[in-house]
N, CA, C and O of each residue as an XYZ file, in Angstrom:
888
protein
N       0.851     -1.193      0.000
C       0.000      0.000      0.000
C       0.881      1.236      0.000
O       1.617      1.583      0.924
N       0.721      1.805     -1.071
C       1.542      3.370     -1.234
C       1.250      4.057      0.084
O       0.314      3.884      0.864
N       2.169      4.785      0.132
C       1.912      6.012      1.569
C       3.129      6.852      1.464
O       4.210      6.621      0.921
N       2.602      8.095      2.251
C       3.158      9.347      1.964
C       4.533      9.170      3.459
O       4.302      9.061      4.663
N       5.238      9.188      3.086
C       6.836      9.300      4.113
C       6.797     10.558      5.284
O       6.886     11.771      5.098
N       6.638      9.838      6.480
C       6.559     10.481      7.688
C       6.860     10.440      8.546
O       7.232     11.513      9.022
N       6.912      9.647      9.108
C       8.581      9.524     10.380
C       9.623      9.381      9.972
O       9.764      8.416      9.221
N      10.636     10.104     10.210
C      12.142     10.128      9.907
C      13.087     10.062     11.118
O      12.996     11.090     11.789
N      13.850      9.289     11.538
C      15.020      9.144     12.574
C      16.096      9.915     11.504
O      16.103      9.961     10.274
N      16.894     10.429     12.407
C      18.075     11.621     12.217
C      19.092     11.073     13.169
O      18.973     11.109     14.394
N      19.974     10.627     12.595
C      21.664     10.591     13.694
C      22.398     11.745     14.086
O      22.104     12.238     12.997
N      22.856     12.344     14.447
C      24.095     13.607     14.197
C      24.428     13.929     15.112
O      23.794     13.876     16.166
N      25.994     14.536     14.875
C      27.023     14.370     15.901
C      27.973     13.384     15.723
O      27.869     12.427     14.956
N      28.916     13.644     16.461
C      29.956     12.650     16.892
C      29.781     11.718     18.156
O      29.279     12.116     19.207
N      30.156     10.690     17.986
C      30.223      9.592     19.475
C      31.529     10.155     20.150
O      32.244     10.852     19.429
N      31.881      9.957     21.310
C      32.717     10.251     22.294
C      33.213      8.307     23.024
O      32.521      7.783     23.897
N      34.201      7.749     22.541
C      34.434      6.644     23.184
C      35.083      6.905     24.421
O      35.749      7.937     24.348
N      35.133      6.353     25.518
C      35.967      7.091     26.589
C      36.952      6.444     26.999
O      36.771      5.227     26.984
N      38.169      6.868     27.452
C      39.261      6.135     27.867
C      39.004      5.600     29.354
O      39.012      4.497     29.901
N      38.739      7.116     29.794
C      38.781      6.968     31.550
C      37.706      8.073     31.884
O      37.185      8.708     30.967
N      37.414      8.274     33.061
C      36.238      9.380     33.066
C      36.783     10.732     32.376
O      35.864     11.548     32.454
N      37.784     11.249     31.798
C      37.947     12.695     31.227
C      38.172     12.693     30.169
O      38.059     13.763     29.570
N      38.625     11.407     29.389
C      39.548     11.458     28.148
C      38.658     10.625     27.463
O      37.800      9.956     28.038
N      38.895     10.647     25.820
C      37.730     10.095     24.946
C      38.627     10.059     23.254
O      39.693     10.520     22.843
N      37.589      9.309     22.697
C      38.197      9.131     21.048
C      37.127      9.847     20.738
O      36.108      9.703     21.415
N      37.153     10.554     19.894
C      36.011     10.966     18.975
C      36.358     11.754     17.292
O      37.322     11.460     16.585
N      35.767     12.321     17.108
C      35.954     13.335     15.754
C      35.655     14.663     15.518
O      35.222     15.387     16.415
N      35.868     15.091     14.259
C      35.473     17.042     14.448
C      33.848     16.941     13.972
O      33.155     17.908     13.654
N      33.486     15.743     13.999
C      31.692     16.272     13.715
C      31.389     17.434     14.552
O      32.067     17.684     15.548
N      30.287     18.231     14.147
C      29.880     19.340     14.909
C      28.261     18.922     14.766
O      27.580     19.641     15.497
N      27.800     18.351     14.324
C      26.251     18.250     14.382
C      25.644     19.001     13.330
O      24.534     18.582     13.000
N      26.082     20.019     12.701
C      25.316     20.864     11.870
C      24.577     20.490     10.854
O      23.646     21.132     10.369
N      25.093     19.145     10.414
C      24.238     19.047      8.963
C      22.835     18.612      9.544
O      21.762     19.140      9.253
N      23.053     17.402     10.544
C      21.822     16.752     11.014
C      20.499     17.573     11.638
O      19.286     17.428     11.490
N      21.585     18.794     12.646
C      20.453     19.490     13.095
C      19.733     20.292     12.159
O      18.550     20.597     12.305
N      20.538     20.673     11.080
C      19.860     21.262     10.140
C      18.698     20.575      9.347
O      17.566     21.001      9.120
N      19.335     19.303      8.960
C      18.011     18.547      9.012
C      17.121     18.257      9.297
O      16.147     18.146      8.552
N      17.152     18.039     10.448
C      15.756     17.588     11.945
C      15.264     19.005     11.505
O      14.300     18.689     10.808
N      15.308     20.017     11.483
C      14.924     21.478     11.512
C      13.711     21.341     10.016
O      12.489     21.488      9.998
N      14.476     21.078      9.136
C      14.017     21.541      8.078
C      12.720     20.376      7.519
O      11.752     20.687      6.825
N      13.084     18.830      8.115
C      12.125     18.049      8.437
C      10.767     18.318      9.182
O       9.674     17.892      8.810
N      10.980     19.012     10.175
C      10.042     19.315     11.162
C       9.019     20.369     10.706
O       7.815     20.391     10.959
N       9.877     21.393      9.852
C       9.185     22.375      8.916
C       8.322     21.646      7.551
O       7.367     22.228      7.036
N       8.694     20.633      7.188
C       7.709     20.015      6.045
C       6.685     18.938      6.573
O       6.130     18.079      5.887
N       6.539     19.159      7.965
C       5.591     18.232      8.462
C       5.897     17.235      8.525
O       5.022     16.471      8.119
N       7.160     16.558      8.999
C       7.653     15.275      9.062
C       7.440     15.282     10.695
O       7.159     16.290     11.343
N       7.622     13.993     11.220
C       7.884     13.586     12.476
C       9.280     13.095     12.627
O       9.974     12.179     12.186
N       9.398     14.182     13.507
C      11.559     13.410     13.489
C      12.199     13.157     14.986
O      12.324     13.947     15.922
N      12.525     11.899     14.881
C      13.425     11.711     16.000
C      14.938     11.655     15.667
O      15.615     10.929     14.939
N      15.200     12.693     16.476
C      16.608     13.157     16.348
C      17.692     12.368     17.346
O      17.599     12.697     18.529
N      18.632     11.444     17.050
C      19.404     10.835     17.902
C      20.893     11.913     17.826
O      21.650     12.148     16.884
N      20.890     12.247     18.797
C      22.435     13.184     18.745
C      23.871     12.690     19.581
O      23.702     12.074     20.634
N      24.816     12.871     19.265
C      25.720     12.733     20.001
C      25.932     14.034     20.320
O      25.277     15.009     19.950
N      27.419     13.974     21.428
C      27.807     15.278     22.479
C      27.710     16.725     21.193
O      28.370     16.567     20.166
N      27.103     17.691     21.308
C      27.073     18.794     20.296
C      26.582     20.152     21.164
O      25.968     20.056     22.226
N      26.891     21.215     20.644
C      26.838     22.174     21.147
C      25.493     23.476     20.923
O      25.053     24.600     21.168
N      25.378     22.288     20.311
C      23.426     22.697     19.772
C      22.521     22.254     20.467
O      22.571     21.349     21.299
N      21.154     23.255     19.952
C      20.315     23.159     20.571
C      19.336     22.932     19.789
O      18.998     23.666     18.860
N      18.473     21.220     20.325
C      17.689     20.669     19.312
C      16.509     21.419     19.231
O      15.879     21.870     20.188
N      16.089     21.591     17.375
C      14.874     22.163     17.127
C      13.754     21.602     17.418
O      13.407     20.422     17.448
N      12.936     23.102     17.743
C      11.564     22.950     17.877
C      11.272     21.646     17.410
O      11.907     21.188     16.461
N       9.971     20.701     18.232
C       9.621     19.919     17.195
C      10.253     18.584     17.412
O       9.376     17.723     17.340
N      10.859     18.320     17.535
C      11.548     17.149     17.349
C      11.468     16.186     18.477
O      11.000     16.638     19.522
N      11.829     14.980     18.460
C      11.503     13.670     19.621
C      13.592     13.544     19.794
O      14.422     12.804     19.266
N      13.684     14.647     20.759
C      15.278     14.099     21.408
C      15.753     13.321     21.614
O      15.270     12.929     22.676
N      16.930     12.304     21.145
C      17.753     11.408     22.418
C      18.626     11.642     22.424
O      19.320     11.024     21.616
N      19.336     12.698     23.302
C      20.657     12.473     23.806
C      21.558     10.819     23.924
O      21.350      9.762     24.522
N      22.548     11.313     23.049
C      23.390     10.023     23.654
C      24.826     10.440     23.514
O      25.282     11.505     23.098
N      25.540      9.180     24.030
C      27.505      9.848     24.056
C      28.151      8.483     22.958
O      28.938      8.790     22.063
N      27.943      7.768     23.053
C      28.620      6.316     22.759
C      28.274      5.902     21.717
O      27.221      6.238     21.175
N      29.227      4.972     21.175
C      28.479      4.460     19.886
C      27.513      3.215     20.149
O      26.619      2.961     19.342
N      27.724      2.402     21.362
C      26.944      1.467     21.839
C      25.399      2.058     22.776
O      24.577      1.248     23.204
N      25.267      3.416     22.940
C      24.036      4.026     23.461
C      23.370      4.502     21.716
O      22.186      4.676     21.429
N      24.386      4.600     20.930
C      23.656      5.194     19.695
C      22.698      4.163     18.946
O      21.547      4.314     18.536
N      23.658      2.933     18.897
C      23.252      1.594     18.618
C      21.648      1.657     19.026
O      20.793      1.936     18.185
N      21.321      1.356     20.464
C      20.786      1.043     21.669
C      19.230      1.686     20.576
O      18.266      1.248     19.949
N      19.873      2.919     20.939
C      18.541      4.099     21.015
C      17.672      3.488     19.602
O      16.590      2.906     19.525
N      18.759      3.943     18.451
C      18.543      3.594     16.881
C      17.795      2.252     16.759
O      16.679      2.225     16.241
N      18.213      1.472     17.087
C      17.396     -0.288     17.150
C      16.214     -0.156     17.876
O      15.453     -1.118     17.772
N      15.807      0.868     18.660
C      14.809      0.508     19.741
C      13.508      1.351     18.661
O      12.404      0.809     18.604
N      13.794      2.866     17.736
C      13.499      3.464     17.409
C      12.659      3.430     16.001
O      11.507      3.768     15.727
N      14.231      2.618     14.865
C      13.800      2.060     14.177
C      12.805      1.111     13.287
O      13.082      0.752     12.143
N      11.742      0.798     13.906
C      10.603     -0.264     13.696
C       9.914      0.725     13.563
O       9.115      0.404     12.683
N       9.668      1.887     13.914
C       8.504      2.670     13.981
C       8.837      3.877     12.769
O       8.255      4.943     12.970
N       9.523      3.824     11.804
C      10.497      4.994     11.389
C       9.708      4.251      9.743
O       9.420      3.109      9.385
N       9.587      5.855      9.007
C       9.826      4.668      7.618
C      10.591      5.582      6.909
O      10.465      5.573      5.685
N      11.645      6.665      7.616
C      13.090      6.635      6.604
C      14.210      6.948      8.414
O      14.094      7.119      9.628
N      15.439      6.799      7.013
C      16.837      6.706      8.798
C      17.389      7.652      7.771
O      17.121      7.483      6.581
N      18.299      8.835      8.261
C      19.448      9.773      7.193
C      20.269      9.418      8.411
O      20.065     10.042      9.453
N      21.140      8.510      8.363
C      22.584      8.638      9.378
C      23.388      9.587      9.223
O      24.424      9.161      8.713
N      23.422     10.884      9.453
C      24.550     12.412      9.553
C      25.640     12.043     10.658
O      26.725     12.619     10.571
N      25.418     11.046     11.784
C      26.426     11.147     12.846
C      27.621     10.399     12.659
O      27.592      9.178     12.507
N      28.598     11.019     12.661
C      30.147     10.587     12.541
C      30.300      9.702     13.984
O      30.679     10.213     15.038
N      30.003      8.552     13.853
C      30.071      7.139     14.861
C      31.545      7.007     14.695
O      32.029      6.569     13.651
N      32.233      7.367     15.674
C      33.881      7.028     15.740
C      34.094      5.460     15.788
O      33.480      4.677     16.512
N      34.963      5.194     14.987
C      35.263      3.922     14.748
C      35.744      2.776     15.462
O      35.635      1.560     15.304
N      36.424      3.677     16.468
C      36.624      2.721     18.045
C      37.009      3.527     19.036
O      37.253      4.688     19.364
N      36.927      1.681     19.589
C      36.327      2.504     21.309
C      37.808      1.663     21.748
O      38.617      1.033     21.067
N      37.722      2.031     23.441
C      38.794      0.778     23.871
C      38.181     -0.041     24.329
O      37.048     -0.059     24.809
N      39.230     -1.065     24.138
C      38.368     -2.561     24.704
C      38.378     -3.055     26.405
O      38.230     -4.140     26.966
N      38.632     -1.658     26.873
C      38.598     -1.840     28.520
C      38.650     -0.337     28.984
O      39.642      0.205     29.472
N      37.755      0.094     28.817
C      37.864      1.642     29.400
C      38.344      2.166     31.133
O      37.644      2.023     32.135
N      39.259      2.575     31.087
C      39.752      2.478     33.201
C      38.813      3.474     34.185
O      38.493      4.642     33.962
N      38.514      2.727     35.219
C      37.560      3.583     35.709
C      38.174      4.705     36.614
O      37.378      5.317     37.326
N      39.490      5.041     36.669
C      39.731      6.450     37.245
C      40.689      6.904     35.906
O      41.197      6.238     35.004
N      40.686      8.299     36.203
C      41.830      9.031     35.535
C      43.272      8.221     35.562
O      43.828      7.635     36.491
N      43.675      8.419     34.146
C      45.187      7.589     34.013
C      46.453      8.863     34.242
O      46.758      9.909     33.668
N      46.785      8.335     35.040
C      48.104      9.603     35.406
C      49.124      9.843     33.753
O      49.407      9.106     32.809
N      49.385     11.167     34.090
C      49.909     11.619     33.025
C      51.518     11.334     32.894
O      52.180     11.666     31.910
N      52.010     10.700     33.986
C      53.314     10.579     34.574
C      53.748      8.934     33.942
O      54.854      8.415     34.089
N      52.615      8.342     33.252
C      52.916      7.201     32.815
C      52.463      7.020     31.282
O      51.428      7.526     30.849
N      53.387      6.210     30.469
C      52.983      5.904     29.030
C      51.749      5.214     29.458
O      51.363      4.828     30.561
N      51.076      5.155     27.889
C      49.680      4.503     27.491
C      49.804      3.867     26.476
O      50.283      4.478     25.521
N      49.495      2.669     26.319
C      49.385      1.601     25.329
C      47.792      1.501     24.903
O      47.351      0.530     25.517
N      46.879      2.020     24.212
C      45.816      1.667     23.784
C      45.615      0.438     23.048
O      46.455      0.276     22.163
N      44.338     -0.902     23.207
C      44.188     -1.621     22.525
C      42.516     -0.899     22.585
O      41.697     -0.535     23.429
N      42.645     -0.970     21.312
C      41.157     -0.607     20.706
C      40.461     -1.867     19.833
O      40.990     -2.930     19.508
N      39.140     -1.406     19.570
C      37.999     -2.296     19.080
C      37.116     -1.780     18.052
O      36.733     -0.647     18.343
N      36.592     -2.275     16.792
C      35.403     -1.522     16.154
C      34.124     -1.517     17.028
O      33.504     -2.297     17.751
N      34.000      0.564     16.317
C      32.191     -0.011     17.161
C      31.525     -0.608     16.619
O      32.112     -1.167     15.693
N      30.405     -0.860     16.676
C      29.246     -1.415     15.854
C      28.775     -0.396     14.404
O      28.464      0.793     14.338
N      28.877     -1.333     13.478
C      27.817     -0.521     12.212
C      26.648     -0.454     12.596
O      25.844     -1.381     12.690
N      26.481      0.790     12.868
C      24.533      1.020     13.184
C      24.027      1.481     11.835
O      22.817      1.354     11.653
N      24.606      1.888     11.063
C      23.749      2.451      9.997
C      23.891      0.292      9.118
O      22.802     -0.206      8.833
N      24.773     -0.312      8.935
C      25.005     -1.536      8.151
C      23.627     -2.314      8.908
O      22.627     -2.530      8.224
N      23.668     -2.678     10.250
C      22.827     -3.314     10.973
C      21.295     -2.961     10.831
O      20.450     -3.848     10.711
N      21.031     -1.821     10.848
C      19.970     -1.034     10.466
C      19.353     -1.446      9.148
O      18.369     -2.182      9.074
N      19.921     -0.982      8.224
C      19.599     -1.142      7.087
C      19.321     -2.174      5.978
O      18.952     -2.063      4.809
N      19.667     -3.338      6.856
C      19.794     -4.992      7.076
C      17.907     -5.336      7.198
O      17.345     -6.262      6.614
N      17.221     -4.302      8.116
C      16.131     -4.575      8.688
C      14.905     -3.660      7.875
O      13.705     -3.766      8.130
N      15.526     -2.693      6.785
C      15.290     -1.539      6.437
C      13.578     -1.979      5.887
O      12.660     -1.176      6.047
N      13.382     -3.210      5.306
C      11.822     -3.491      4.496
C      11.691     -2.329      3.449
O      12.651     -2.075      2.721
N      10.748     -1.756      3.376
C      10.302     -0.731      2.979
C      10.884      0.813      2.803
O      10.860      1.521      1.797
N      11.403      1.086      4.094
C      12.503      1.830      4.370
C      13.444      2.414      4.154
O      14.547      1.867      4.156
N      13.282      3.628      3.918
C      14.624      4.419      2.782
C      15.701      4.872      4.029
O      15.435      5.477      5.067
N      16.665      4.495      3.674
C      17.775      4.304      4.475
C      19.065      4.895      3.539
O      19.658      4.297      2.641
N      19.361      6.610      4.176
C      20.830      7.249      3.616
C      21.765      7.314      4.751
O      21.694      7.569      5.953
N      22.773      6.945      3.800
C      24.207      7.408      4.976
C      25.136      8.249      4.614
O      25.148      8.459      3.401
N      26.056      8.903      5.336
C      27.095     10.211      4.880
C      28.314      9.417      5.058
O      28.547      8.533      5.883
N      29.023      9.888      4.155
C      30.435      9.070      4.201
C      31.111     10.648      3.813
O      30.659     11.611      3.193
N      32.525     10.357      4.566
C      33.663     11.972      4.687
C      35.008     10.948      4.491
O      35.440     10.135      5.308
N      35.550     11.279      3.056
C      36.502     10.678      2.982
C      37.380     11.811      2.564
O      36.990     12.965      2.383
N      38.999     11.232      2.384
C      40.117     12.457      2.081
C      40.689     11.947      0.655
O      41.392     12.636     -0.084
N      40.206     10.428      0.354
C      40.773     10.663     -0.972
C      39.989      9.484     -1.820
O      39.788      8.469     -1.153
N      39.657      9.461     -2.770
C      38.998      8.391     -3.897
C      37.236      8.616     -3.130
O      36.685      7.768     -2.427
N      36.696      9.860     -3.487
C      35.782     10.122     -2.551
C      34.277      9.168     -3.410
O      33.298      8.627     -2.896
N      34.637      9.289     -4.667
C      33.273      9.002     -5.363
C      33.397      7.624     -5.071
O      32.882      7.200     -4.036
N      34.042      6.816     -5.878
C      34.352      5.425     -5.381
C      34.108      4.648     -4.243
O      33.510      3.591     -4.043
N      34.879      5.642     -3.374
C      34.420      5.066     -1.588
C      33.188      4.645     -1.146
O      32.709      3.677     -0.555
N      32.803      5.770     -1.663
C      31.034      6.509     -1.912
C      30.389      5.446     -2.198
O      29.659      4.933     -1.350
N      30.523      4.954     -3.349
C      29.580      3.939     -3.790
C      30.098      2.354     -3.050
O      29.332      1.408     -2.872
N      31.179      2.368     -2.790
C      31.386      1.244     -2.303
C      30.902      0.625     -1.089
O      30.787     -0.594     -0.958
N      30.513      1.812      0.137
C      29.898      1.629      1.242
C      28.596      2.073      0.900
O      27.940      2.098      1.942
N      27.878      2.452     -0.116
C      26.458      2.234     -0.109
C      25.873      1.205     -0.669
O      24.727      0.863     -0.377
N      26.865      0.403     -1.834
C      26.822     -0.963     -2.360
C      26.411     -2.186     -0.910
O      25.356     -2.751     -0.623
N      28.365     -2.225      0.013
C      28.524     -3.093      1.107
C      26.898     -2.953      1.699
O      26.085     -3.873      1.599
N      26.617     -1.717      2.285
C      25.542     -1.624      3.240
C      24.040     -1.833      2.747
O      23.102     -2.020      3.522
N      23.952     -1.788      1.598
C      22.773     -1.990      0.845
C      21.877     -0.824      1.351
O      20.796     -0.962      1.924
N      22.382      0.126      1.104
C      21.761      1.481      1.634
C      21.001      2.052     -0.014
O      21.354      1.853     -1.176
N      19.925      2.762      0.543
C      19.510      3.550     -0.919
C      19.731      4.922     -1.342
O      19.439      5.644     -2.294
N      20.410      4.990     -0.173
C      21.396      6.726     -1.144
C      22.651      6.710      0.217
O      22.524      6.293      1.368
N      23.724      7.272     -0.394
C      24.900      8.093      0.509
C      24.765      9.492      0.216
O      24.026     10.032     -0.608
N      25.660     10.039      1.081
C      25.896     11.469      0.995
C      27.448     11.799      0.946
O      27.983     11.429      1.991
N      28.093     12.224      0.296
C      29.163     11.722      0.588
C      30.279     13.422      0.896
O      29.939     14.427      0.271
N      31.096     13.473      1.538
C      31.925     14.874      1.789
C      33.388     14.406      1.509
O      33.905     13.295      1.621
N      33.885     15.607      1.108
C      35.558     15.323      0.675
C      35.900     15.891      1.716
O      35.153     16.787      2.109
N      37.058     15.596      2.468
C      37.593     16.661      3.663
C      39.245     16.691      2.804
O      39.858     15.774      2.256
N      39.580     18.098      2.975
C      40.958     18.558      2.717
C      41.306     19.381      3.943
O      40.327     20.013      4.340
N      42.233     19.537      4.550
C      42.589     20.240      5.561
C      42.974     21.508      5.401
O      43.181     22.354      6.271
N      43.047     21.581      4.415
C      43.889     22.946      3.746
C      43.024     23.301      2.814
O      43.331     24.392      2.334
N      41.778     22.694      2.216
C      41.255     23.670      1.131
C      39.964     22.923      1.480
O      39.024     23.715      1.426
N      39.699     22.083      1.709
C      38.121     21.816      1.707
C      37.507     21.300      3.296
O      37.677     20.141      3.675
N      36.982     22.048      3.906
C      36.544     21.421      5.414
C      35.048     21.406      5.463
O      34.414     22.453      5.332
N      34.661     20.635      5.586
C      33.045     20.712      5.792
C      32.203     20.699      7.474
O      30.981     20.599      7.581
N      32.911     20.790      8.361
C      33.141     20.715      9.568
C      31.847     21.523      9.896
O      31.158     21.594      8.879
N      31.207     22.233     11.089
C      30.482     23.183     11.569
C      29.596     23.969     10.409
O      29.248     23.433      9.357
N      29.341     25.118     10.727
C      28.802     26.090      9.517
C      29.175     26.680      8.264
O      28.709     27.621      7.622
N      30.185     25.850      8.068
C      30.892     26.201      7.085
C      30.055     25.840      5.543
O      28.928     25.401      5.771
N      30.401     25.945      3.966
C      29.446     26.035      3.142
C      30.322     24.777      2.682
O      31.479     24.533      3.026
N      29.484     24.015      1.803
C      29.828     22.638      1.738
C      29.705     22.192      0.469
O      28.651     22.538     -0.063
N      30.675     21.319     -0.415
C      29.872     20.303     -1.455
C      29.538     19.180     -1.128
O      30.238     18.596     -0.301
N      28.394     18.545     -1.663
C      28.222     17.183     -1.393
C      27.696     16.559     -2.549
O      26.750     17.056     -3.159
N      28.231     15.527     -2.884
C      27.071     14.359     -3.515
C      26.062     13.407     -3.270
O      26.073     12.493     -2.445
N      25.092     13.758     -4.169
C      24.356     12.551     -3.581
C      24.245     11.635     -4.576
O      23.998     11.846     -5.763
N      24.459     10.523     -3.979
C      24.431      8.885     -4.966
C      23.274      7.998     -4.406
O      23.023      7.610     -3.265
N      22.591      7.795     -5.739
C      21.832      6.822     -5.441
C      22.163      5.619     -5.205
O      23.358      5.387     -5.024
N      21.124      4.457     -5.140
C      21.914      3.244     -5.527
C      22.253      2.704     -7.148
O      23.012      1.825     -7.557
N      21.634      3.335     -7.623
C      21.925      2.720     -9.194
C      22.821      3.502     -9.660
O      22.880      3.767    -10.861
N      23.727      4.029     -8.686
C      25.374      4.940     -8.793
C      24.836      6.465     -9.443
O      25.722      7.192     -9.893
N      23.572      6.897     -9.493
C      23.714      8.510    -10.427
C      23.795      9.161     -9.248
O      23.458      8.705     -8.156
N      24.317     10.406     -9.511
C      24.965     11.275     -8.714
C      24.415     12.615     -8.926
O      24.164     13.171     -9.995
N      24.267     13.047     -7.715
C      23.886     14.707     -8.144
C      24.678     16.054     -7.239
O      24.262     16.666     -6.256
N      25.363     16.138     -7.652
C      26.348     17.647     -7.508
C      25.865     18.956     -6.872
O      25.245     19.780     -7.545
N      26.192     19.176     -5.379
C      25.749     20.689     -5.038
C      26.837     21.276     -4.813
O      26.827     21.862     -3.731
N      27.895     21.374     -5.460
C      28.904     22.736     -4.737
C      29.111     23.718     -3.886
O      28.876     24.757     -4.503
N      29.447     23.974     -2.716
C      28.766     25.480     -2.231
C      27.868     25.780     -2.230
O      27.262     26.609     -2.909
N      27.507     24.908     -1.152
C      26.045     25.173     -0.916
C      26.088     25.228      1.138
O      26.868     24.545      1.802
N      25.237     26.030      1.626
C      25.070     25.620      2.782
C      24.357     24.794      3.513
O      23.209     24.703      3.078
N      24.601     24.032      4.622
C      23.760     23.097      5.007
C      22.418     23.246      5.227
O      21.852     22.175      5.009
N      21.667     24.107      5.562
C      20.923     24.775      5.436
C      20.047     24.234      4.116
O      19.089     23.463      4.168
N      20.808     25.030      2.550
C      20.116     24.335      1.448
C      20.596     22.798      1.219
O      19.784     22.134      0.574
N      21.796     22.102      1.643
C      21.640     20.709      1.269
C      20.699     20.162      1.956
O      19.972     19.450      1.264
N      20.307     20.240      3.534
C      19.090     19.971      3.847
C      17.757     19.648      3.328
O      17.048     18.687      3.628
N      17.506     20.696      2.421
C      16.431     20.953      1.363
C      16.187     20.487      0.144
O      15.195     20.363     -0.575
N      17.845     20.154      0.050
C      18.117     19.343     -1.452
C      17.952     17.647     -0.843
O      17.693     16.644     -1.507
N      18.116     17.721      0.133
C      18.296     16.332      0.348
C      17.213     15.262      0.957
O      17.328     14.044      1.100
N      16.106     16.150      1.271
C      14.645     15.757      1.910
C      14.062     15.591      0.499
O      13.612     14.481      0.214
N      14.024     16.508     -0.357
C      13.226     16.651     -1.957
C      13.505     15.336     -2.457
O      12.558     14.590     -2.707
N      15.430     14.720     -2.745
C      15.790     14.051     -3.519
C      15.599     12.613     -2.608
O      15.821     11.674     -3.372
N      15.299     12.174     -1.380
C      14.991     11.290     -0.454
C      13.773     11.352     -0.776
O      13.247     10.830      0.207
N      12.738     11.698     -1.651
C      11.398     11.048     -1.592
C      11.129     10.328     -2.728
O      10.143      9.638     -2.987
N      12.209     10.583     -3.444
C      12.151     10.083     -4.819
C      12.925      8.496     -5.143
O      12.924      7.759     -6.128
N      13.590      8.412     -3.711
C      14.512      6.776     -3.853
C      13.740      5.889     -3.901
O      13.942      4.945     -4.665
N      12.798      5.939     -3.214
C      11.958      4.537     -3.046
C      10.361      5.004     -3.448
O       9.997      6.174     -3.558
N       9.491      3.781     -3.643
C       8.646      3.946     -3.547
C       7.950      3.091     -2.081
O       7.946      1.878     -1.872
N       7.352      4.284     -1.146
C       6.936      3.762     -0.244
C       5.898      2.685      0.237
O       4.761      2.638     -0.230
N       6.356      1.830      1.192
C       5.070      1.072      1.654
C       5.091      1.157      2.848
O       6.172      1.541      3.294
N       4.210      0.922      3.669
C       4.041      0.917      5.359
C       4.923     -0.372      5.939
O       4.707     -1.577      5.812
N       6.001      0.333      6.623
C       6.593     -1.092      6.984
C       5.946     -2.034      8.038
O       6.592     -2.888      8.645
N       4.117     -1.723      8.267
C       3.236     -2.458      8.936
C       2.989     -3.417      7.997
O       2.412     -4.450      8.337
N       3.331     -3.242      6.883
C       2.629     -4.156      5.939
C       3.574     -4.940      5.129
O       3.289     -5.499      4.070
N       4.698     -4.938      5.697
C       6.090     -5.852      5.186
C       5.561     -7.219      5.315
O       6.271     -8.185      5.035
């Protein structure tokens, strides 16, 4: 049964893995694209639950919050959430590991550190595994062979669109509020080009071109 696309789960942010209670792995996500999203969702009459990691924003009007820090609370939330959702846009930069024994006091600074680390969990791979009906995008930020990459982890994940960002340190940062290019790839690899654009309008570009991946069904009726 056709139906019009209306709950949307939103990731964004960075995870924070922790060493010891002060110290942590994480990344330069800033949250901006996602919150911009949840925002601009909420404005077209969507229902959005916004899963965030640690960010310095403040979630829009509108929206169904979950704070979280971890990539195993992100997991948690996302799986619990998911069944009720009939699209996921993963924006949150899920740091790739954690340690595999986090110490429960502060580690003195007076001594070396040997880290053994662990992958976190694919929440967007796991997810999208369960997707039915379900239009399911993910963002990928790579520094080099960006298109390629691109398609290669939306192939692996069986996702129906990526988003994908180039990061250069010196000439291209897509970090915070800054103005951004992105692609978007479908799954049947076509691509569509925004240059300089702000998150703000990829937001807008990217809700329009997300209704057009799939054709919807009620995932009550999978």
């Amino acid at each position: 049964m056709a139906f019009r696309l209306k709950k949307i789960l939103i990731t964004a942010g960075p995870t924070r893995e922790m060493l010891d209670p002060v110290r942590f792995l994480s990344n330069l996500s800033t949250g901006e694209m996602g919150y911009a999203l949840a925002k601009e969702a909420v404005a077209r009459g969507y229902q959005v639950s916004l899963v965030s990691g640690p960010t310095n924003l403040r979630p829009p009007k509108g929206v169904k919050f979950y704070p979280v820090v971890s990539a195993l609370q992100m997991k948690k939330v996302c799986t619990e959430l998911f069944p009720g959702q009939d699209g996921l846009i993963m924006t949150a930069a899920v740091c790739d590991f954690m340690p595999v024994s986090p110490l429960p006091h502060k580690i003195s600074s007076r001594k070396g550190l040997t880290l053994k680390l662990q992958r976190t969990p694919d929440i967007l791979a796991a997810l999208a595994k369960q997707k039915g009906a379900r239009v399911v995008i993910g963002f990928c930020l790579e520094t080099r062979n960006l298109i390629r990459r691109a398609k290669e982890k939306l192939a692996r994940k069986k996702l129906d669109g990526m988003v994908a960002n180039f990061y250069d340190p010196k000439y291209r940062i897509p970090f915070g509020k800054r103005r951004v290019e992105v692609h978007l790839i479908d799954a049947k690899g076509k691509i569509r080009r925004f240059p300089d654009r702000s998150k703000v309008r990829i937001a807008k570009e990217l809700l329009g071109w997300m209704k057009g991946l799939r054709s919807y069904r009620s995932p009550s009726r999978l």
